[in-house]
Structures are given as C-alpha cells and as structure tokens.
DRENDOMI-56101 format. One line per field, with one value per residue (C-alpha): x negated, y negated, z negated; residue number from 0; residue in three letters. Coordinates in steps of 0.001 Angstrom, whole numbers, plus 500000, padded with zeros to 6 digits. Example, Ala and Ser with C-alpha at 12.3 -4.5 7.8 and 13.67 -1.06 7.14 Angstrom:
BEGIN
c1 487700,486330
c2 504500,501060
c3 492200,492860
resi 0,1
resn Ala,Ser
***
This chain:
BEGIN
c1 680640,683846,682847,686263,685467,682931,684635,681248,679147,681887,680945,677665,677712,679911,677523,674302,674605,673949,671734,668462,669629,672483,670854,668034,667062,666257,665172,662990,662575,664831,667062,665509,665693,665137,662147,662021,660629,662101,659877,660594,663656,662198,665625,668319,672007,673366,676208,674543,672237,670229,671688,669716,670740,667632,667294,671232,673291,677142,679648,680541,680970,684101,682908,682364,684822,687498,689568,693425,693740,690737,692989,690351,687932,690664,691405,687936,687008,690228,689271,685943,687510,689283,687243,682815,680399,677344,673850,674415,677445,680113,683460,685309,688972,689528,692911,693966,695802,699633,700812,704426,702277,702581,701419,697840,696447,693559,697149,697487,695871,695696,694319,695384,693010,692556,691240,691266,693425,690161,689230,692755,692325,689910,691121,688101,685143,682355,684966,684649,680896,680432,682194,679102,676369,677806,677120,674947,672980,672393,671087,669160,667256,666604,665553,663008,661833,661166,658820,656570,656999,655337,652856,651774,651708,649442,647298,647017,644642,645443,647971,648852,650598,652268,654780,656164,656021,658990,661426,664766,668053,671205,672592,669107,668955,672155,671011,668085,670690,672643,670351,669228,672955,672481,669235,671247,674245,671977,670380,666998,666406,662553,661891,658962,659979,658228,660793,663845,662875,661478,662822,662360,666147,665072,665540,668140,669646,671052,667570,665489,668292,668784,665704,661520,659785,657498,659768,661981,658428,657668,661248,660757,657348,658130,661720,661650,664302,662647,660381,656936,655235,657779,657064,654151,655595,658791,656900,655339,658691,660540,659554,662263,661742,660787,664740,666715,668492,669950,670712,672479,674871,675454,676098,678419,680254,680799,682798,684890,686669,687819,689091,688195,690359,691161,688318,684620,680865,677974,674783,671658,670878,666911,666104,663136,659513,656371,654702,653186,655742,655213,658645,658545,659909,659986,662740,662238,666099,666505,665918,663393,661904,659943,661580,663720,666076,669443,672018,675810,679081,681576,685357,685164,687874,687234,683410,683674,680296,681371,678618,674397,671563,668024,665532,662906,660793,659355,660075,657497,659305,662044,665434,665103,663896,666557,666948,666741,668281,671223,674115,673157,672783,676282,677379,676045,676822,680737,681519,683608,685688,685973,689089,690865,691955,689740,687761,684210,682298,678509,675819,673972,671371,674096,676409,676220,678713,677882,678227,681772,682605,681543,682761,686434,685996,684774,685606,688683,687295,687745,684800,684134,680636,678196,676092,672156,672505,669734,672770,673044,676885,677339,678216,675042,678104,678740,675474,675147,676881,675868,679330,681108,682938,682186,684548,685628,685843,685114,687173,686474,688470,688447,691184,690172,687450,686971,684187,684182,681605,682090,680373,680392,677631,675269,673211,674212,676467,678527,678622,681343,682205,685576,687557,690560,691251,693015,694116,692524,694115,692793,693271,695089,694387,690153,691486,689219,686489,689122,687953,689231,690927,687925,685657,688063,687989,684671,683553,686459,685262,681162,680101,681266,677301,676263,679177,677709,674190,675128,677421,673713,672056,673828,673865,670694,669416,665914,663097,659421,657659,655091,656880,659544,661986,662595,664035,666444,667412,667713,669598,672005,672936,673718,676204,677404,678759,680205,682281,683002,684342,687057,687838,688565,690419,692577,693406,694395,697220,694807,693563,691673,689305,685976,682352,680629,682771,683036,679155,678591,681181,679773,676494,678183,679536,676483,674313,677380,676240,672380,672912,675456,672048,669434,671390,671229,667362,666016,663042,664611,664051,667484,668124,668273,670753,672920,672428,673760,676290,677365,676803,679369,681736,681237,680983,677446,676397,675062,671678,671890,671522,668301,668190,666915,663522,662992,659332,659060,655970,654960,656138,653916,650774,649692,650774,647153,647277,650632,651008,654090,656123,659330,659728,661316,662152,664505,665552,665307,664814,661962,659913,656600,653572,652114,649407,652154,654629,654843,656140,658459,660036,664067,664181,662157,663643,667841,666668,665201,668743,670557,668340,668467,672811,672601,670567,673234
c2 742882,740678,739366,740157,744249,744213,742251,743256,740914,738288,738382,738788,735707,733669,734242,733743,730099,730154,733421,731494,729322,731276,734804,734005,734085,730381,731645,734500,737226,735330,738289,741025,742262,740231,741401,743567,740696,737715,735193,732584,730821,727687,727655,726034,727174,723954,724473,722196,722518,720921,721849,722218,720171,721951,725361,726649,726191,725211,727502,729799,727175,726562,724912,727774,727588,729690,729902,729600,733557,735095,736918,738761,735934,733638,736653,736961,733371,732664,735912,733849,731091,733127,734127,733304,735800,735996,736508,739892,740373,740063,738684,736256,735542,731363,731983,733134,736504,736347,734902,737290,740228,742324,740959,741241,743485,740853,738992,742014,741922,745539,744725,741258,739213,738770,740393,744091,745592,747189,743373,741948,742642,740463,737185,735695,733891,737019,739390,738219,737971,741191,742968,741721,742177,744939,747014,749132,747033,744951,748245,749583,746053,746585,750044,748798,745741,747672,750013,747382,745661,748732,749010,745331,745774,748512,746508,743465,743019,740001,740609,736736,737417,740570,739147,737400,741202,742826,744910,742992,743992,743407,740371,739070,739761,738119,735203,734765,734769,732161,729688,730365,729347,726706,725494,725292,723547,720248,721109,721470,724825,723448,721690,721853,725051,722252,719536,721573,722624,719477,718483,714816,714513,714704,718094,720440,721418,724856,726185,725410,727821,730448,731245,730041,728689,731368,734205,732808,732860,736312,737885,735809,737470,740679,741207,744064,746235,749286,752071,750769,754220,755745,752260,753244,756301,754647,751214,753547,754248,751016,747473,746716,749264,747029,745629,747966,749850,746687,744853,747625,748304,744428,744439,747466,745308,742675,744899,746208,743567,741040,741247,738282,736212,736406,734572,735268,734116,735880,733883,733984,732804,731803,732142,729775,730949,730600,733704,736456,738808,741038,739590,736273,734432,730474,729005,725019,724531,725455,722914,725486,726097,729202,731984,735564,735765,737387,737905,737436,738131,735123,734181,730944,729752,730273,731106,734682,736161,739785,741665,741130,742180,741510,741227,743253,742806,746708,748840,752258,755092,757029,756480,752946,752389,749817,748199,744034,743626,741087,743762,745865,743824,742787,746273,747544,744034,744314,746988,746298,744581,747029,748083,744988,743075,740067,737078,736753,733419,733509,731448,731762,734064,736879,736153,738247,739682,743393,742606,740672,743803,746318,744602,744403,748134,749841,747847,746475,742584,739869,736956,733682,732376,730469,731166,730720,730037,732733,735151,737155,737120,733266,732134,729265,727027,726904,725605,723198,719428,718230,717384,717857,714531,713749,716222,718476,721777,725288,728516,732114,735010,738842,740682,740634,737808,734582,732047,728493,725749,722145,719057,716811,714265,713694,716416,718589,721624,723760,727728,729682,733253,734567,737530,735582,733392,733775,730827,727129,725083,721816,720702,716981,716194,715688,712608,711567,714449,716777,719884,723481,724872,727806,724892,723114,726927,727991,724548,725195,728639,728470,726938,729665,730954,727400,726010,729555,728234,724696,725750,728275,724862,722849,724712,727116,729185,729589,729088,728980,732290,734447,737584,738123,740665,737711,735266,738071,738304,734807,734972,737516,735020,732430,734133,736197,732414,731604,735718,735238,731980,732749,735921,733549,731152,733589,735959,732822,731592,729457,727914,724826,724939,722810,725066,722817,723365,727225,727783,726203,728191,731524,730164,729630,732999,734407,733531,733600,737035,736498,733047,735023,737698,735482,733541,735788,736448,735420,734087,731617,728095,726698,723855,725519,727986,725573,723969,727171,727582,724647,725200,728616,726576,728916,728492,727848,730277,728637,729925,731125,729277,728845,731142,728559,730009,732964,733455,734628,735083,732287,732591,731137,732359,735547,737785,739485,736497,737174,733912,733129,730121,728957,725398,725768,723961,721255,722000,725638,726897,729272,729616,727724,727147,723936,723769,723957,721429,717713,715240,712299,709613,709631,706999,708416,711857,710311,708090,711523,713018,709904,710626,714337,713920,710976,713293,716108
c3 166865,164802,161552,160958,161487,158889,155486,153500,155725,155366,151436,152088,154100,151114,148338,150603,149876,146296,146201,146166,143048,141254,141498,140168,136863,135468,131911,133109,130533,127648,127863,126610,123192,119707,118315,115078,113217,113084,111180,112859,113383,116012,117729,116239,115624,116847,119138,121214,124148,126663,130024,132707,135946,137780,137682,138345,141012,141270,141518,144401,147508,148521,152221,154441,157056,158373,161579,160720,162280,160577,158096,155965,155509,153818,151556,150378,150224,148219,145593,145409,144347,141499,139141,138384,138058,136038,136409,136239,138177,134617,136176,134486,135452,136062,135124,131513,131064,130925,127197,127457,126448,122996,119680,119805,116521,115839,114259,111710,108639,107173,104051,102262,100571,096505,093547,093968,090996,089133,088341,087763,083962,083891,081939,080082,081184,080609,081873,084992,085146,083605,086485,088660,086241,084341,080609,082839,084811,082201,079810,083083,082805,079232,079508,082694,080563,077120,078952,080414,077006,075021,077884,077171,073127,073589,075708,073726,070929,069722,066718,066538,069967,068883,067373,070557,071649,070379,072850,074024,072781,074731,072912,073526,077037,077169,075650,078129,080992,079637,078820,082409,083020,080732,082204,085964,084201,083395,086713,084566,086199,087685,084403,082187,079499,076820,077758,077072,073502,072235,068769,069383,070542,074399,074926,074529,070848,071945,073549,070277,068348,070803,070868,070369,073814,073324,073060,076499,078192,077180,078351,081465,082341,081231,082680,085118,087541,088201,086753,087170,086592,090207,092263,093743,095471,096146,097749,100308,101829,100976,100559,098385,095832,092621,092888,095650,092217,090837,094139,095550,092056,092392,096127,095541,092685,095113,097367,094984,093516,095868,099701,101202,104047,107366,108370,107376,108253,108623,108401,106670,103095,102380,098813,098208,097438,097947,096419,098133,099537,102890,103955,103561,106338,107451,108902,109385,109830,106028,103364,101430,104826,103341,101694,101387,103642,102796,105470,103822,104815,103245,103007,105050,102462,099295,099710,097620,098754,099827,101230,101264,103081,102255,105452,104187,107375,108908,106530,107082,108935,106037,104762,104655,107920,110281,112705,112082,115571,115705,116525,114192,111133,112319,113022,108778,107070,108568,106656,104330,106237,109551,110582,109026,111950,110743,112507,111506,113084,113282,115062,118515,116677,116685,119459,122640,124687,123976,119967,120561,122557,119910,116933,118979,119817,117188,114175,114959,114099,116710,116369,117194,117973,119581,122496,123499,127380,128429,128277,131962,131596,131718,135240,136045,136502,132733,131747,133575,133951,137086,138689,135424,133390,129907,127696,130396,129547,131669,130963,131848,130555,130858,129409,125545,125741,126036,127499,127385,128184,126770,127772,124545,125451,128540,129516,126504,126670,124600,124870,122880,122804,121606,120800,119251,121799,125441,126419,127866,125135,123811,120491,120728,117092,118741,120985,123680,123074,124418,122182,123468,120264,119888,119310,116201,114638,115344,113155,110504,110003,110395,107069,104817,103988,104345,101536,099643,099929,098476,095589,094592,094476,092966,089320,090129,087539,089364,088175,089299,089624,091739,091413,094332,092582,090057,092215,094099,090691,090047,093757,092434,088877,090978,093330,090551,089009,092011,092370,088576,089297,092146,090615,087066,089118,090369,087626,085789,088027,090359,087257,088211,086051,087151,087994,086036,083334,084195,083985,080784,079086,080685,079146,075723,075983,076665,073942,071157,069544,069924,068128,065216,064928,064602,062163,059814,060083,055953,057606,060067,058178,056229,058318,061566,060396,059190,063043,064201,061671,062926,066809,066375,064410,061294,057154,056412,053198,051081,049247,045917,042592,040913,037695,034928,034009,036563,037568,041811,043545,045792,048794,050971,049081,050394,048397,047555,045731,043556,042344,039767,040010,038584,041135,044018,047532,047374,050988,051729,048103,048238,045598,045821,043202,042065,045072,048071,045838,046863,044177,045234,042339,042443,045100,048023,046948,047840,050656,052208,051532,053208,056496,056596,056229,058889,061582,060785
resi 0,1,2,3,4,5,6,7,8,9,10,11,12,13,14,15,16,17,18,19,20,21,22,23,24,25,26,27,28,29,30,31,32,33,34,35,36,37,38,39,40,41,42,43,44,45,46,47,48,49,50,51,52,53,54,55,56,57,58,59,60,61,62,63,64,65,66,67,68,69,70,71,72,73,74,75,76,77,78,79,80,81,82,83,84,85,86,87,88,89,90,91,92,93,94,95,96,97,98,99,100,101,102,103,104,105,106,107,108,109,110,111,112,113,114,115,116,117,118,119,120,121,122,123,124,125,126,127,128,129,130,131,132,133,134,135,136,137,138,139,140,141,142,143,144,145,146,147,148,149,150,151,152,153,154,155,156,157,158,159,160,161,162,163,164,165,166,167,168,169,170,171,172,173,174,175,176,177,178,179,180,181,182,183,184,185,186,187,188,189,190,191,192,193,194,195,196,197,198,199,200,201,202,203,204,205,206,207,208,209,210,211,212,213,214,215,216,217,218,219,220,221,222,223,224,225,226,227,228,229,230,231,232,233,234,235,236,237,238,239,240,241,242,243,244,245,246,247,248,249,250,251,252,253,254,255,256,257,258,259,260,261,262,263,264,265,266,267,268,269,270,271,272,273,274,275,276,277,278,279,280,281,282,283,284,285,286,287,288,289,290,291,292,293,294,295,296,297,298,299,300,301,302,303,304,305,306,307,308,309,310,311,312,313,314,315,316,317,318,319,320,321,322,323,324,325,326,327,328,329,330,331,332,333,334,335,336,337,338,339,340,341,342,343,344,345,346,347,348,349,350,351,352,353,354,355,356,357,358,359,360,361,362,363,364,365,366,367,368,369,370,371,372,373,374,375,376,377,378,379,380,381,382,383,384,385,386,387,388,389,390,391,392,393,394,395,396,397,398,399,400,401,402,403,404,405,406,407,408,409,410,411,412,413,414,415,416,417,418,419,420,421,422,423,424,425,426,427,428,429,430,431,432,433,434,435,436,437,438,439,440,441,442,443,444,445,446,447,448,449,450,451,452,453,454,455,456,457,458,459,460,461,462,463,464,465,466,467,468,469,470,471,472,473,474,475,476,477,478,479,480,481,482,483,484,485,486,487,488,489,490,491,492,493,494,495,496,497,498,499,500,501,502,503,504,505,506,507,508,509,510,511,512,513,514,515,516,517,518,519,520,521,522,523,524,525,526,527,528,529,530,531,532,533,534,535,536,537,538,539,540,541,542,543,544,545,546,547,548,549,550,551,552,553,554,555,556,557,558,559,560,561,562,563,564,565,566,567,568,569,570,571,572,573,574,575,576,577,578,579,580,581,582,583,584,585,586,587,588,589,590,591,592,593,594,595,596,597,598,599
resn Unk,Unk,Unk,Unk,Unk,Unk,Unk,Unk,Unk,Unk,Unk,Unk,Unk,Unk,Unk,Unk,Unk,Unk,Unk,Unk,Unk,Unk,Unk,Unk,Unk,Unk,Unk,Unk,Unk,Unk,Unk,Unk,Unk,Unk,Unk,Unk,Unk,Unk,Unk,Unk,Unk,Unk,Unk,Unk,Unk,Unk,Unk,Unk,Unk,Unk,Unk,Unk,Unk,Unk,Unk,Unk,Unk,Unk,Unk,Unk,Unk,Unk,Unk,Unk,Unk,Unk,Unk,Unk,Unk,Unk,Unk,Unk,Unk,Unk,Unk,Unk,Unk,Unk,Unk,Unk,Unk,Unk,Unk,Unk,Unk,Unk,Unk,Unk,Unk,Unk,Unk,Unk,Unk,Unk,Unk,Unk,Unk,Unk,Unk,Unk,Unk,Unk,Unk,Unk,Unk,Unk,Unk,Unk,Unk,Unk,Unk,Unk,Unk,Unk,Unk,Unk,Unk,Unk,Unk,Unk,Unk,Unk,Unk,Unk,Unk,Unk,Unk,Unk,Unk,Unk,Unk,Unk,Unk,Unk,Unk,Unk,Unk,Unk,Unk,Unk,Unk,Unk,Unk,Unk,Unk,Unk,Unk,Unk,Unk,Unk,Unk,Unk,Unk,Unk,Unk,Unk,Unk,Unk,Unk,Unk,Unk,Unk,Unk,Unk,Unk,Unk,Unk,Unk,Unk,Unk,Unk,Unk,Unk,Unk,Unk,Unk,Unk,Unk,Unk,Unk,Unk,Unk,Unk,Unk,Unk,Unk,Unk,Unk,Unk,Unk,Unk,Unk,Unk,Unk,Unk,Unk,Unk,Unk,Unk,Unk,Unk,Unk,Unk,Unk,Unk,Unk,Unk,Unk,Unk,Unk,Unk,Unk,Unk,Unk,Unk,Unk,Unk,Unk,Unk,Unk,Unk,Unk,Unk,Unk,Unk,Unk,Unk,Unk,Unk,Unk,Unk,Unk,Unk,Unk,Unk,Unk,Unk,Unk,Unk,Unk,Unk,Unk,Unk,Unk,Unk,Unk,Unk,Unk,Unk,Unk,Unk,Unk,Unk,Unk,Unk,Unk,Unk,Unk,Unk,Unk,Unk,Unk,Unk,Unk,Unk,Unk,Unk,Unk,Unk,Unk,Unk,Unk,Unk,Unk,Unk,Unk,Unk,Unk,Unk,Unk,Unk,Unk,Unk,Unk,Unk,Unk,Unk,Unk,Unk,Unk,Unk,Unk,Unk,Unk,Unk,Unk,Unk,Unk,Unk,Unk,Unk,Unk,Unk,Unk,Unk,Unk,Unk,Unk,Unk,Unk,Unk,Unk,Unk,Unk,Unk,Unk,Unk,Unk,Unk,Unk,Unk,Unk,Unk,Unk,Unk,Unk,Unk,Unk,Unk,Unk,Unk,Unk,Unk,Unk,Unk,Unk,Unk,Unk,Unk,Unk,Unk,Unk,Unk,Unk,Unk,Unk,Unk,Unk,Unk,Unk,Unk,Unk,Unk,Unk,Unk,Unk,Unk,Unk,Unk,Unk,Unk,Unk,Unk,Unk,Unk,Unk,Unk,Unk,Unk,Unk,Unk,Unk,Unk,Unk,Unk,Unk,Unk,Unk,Unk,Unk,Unk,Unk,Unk,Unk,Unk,Unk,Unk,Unk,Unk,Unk,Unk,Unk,Unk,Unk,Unk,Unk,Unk,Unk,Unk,Unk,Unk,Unk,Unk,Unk,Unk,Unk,Unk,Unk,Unk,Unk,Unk,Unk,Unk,Unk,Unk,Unk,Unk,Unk,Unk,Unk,Unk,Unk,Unk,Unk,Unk,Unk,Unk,Unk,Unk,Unk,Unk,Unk,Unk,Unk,Unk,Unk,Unk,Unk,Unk,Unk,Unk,Unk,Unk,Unk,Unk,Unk,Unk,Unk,Unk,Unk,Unk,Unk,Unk,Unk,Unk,Unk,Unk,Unk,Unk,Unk,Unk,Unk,Unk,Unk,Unk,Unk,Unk,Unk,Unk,Unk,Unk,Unk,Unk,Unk,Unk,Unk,Unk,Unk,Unk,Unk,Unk,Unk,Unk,Unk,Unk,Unk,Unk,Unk,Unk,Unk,Unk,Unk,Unk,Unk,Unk,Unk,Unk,Unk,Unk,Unk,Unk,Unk,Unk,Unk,Unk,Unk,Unk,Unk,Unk,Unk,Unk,Unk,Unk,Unk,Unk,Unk,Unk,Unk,Unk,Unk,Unk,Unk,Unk,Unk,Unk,Unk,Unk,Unk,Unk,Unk,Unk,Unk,Unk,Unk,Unk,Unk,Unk,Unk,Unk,Unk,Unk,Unk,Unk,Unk,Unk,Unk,Unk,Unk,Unk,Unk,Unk,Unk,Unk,Unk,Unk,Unk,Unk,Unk,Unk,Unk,Unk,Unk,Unk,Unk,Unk,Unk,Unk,Unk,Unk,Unk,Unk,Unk,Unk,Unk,Unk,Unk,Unk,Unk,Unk,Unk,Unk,Unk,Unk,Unk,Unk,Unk,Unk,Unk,Unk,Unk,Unk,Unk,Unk,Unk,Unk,Unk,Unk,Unk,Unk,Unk
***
C-alpha cells in the first residue's frame, strides 16, 4: 500500500514527531475555569514570564524527508510549514492577512470623546463636583444620617454629649466633605483629628472654624447611605446593600457626562482596609496589599474614571447574584462603551482568546492584552526560547486576531493578544530590543487604572475606619476630584489649572456657606467670628455699644441665680458680675491689645 494513496497517514506521520511533547499538556489542568472567588491575586500581571525550555516542544519539524516525485507529501509538509497550531488544534496563519483590504471598523469611532452636553454648563469649581455627588445624593445622605442620629439621641443618657448630637444640615454636610478635601490637600488625611485643630499655630486655622473636633467626629461616625431599619432584609440578598443606592447613582453619574477616548483600561482598583468585611480580598502586588477591590474602566489618556464595579465576593442566589468570572466582568463593565469601535487594554488576569473574540463580536471593541501561557490556543513554540535569539519576535495571525511572543531577556517570554493589530511590525523607535508595535501600545495604554489609583493617593480624603461602606465612600470623593477635575479642565478651554490647586478650592467652596451660618451663631466667642469674617473676606459687625448705666443679667451665672451687672467684657462684651471680672492697671490692659492685634 503507497503512502502516497493514503495523504491522512502522510499527516499522521508529520505530526507524530512532536505528539509526545507538543500534544501534551505541560500545565495540566491550568485551563479550566477562574474560580468564583478570587482572593488571591499570587500571579503577577507582568508581561513577563518564565519560559519553559522543558516541557514544550519546537515547532512542527521541518526534517522528514520527501522523494522529489511524491507530489502529495510536499503539499502537506509545505501547509505544515504555514501556519502553528495550538494545544488544542487553534490555527494560526505564519503569514499576516493581506494589508489592501477595506478600512477595518475598529478605525471608526462612533461616539467622540468629551464632556457630554448635560455637563457642558458646568463652569465653576462645585459645578463640576456636584454633577458626581449631586443635590440628591447628597440630601439622600442626610436623610440616612439624621435617622441614625435620632436613634442615637434617644439612646444616650448623657445630656453633656447631646449637644454634639444635633441632625446635619446640608451646608453642614458640605462642610464635612470639604475639610475631608481639605484634610487630603495637606495630605493629612491619616493624621491625628487632635493635630489638625490645635490652636497652638500647628494645626490648621480653617478646621478649628468650620467646625469643633467633636462635632467632625460625630458626623464621621454617624454618616450613613442606607435605611438601617430595611438593611437587614436587603443584606440577605446582597452584600452590598448598606452603600449599593449611592454607588450606583454615582456610577450612573459617571457615565453620563463624559465619553472617554479611543483607548481605555480595565483593571482593578484596591481600596485599602483592614476592617471586617465578607469581601475583603489580598492582593500582594498592590501597595495596600489588603482591601476592596473595585474593577474600573479608564480613558488611558486623560484618566476620566468611566465605569465601576465593586467585587462583592458570592453574593446569595437573587437579583444580585453574578458571575466574577474574567469575561464576564469584562462583558458588564464594557458597557458603556460597546458598540463604539474602541480599544480597551487589560492584563493577563482577563485576556483569553474567547473574551478577545466576544468583545470583537458582540461589542464591537477590539483589545489589546496580555497573556498567562497555560492558554490551549498558544502554539508550545511561542513559549518557549530554546532556539530563539535575544529580541526575536514570533507572529501568528487569524483573520481578525493577532498573537505574538517576544523574547526580551534570557529565559523570559512575552505573550500578547490583539484585536487591533494584523501585521508583524516592529517599532524602530525601541532600538536593539526590537519591540513588535502591539507591545509599544499595549505599555502606552495599560496604566490608565494604575495612573487612576495614584492620582486617589496622592490627595486622599480617607481616613481610618472599621466600617466598610465608609471608605467606598471615601473611594467615590476621591475619584469624584479627579471626574470634576477633567470635566473643569475642559469646560474651561483646557484650562490648566493645577489638582492641587483644584482640590483646595473645591474644599473652599465647600465649606463657604457652613462657615457664613455658623458665623452668625450669638454664642460662637467674638474673636473667632472675626477669624471667619476674615477667612470669607467679609465686614466684621461690630457688637453694639455699651448703654452707660444699663443693668443685664450675668451672663455666665446661671441664670437661677439672676445676677445684675453693669461691667462688661473688654473683648467680647458680655455682661459679667464682679466674681467672673479680672482687673488689669492701664499698662497690662494695652500691652494685651498690642498682642491680640499682632496674632491677628
């Protein structure tokens, strides 16, 4: 019987040689699904890997031999030689498709970025922030606190502390956000409470007449973002329930007023904590190490955070119950950018061939990413270097997707997956490291959550605290200055305007009608109204004039007392009876006036 008869056994015969290496599986079970959970983050996203120059074989051979007039086994041995195969039989073209084709669509953007037109009205520094936190939210909060407020008054017995008790206005609540804003802006935000309002000229004049320590500690403790007396029966079908009404109107805000770039990244924000929370996760790679974790979708340009997603671990079986696999927090966190024509880069944690596919398919959004190399559609002769120079660089292409393996040091390879690019270029402008061109973008386009993460830290509003929904709220301040920022920026004609400089006028702004209110409080001591006079750059009033031989009741006698008195205060002019007044000659009585007008 002619081998030649039978061109099955001929192939047969050609991929024999590698069957006991290349068909099997070197990373036995490291394919199957992510679990639900995901913890732990021990790998890293490096692009980097160790290749391994044991377990794979080379490519297809290329030394079986042929005689010059066996027709059919030069045609199959030279279709070998064509393309690689995977583990699990994917072909990949050696060759890339044809460039004189039709303008690809991934080239189209259908929606271009910018502020959305219901935020290009906004002009002033609050405006902007208030279309993130809005009137509503913010009165929701109120509404939330005030009830757990009255539920503590009516607990406490103590009437000393009552008056540290009373419900929180708006302008107040307000106020408490901004010197949060405040406390980030001198990157105080883990500082003693103590050390910001001391009077000794080390802390921090426009705490002390904002508001009392006290009263900043009792807001802090008692702010809440849900009904307390529903979260039991809401907890037992979603984790999130003490914040998922306030995240969600914020997350929804996001959306709405800016459309982000061409190119986005998806990664994973970790909010630090420490508290106990069912959903806590550690990831060592992450400078907190132990925290929430929030996936994000971010303009890799300008760093406009434009979609979250809070990894709220198993949530029990109801309307709330999802997935946590990698394709399909892609496939909900995309959406507001599907059907755009856009790139989005992410990490090896997402990338896999059957989410590049699906986000090309069914959302219209080419990607570029890194990928782990237990993946059964990489051919065994991309991950490995045996036989391979420094630098070089291994292609495979299909029709809408590209693979490439790198070599960038000894013994360490590079896996990329992408729907933008088709071709085997390398980007000159890398010299002697030879870079393919989806390598330069991929690392152009991959720090947008990371940049995101950075610009949270560097003026965070966070402060220490057990209670979880708290710091997603302190999350949501901090990304709500960075939105309020680009959205300023732009509706100012690209206004250059510094963050620093940005988040300490958005904290001015936000305690400028809470200082005007308490200013005119009777009881608030003379000299620190005239501070915030002063601080708001308005008149001071001045107190009125003494009638000559009017008799007023001590005031601070008690008044069961009813004591009559005609002297009066030098400094705050309240009337005050002989036991309570302090006699100075003429000369200690002006040097004390030279001091007090020198400290002003």
């Amino acid at each position: 019987m002619a081998l030649r008869d039978h061109p099955e056994r001929i192939l047969a015969i050609l991929e024999e040689s590698d069957s006991d290496e290349n068909d099997r599986d070197p990373y036995p079970g490291s394919d199957v699904e992510v679990d639900d959970h995901v913890s732990e983050r021990s790998q890293s996203s490096d692009t980097e890997q160790d290749a391994n120059n044991t377990d794979t074989g080379s490519e297809s051979s290329d030394d079986t031999g042929a005689d010059s007039d066996d027709v059919n086994l030069l045609t199959l041995q030279n279709r070998q030689r064509q393309h690689f195969k995977g583990r699990d039989g994917t072909i990949w073209q050696k060759a890339p498709p044809r460039p004189n084709v039709r303008r690809r669509s991934e080239n189209i953007i259908c929606e271009p970025p910018g502020v959305k037109s219901v935020a290009q009205e906004a002009k002033t520094v609050q405006e902007c922030w208030n279309l993130f936190l809005t009137h509503d939210m913010l009165h929701k909060i109120q509404e939330y606190t005030n009830l757990h407020i009255q539920e503590r008054r009516a607990q406490c017995e103590d009437i000393s502390q009552r008056r540290y008790m009373n419900e929180v206005e708006i302008s107040e609540l307000k106020a408490f956000i901004g010197l949060l804003f405040m406390a980030g802006f001198y990157r105080s935000n883990r500082q003693n409470l103590e050390d910001l309002w001391q009077a000794d000229g080390s802390g921090v004049e426009v705490f002390r007449l904002t508001m009392s320590v006290q009263r900043f500690y009792f807001i802090q403790s008692s702010l809440r973002f849900d009904d307390k007396s529903t979260r039991a029966e809401r907890q037992n079908l979603d984790n999130l329930a003490p914040v998922r009404e306030i995240f969600e109107k914020f997350v929804e805000q996001c959306k709405k007023m800016y459309s982000p770039g061409e190119t986005c990244t998806i990664d994973e924000m970790l909010v630090a904590f420490r508290g106990r929370c069912k959903f806590r996760q550690y990831i060592p790679s992450k400078p907190a190490k132990y925290g929430i974790k929030i996936f994000a979708l971010v303009d890799s340009k300008v760093f406009y955070i434009t979609n979250l997603e809070i990894y709220a671990g198993k949530q029990p079986d109801g309307p709330f119950s999802v997935s946590n696999k990698p394709l399909d927090v892609v496939n909900r966190i995309v959406s507001p950018v599907s059907k755009t024509h856009r790139n989005l880069t992410f990490d090896n944690w997402f990338t896999s061939y059957e989410l590049v596919s699906h986000l090309l398919n069914e959302h219209k959004l080419t990607s570029v990413g890194t990928l782990r190399k237990n993946k059964k559609q990489i051919p065994p002769g991309f991950i490995t270097t045996r036989g391979k120079e420094l630098h070089s660089s291994t292609f495979g292409f299909q029709k809408n997707i590209t693979l490439v393996s790198h070599i960038p040091k000894k013994n360490k390879v590079v896996l990329l997956m992408s729907s933008l690019h088709h071709d085997n270029k390398i980007d000159e402008s890398t010299g002697v490291k030879q870079k393919p061109e989806v390598i330069t973008f991929y690392n152009s386009t991959k720090s947008g959550v990371d940049v995101a993460d950075e610009l949270c830290a560097t003026y965070n509003v966070s402060r220490n605290s057990k209670r979880w929904p708290l710091t997603i709220f302190f999350a949501m301040l901090n990304i709500s200055g960075i939105n309020a920022n680009i959205i300023y920026r732009a509706n100012n004609d690209n206004t250059r305007i510094k963050r620093r400089h940005f988040i300490k006028n958005l904290a001015l702004s936000l305690i400028q009608d809470h200082l005007q209110i308490r200013r005119a409080h009777v009881n608030l001591p003379r000299q620190l109204r005239k501070r915030i006079a002063d601080f708001t750059n308005e008149p001071t009033i001045e107190p009125p004039q003494k009638i000559p031989g009017a008799r007023r009741r001590c005031q601070i006698c008690p008044s069961k007392k009813d004591k009559k008195t005609t002297h009066t205060c030098h400094a705050c002019h309240i009337y005050i009876c002989p036991e309570h007044l302090i006699s100075y000659c003429e000369n200690c009585s002006n040097s004390m006036s030279i001091n007090e007008e020198s400290e002003d």
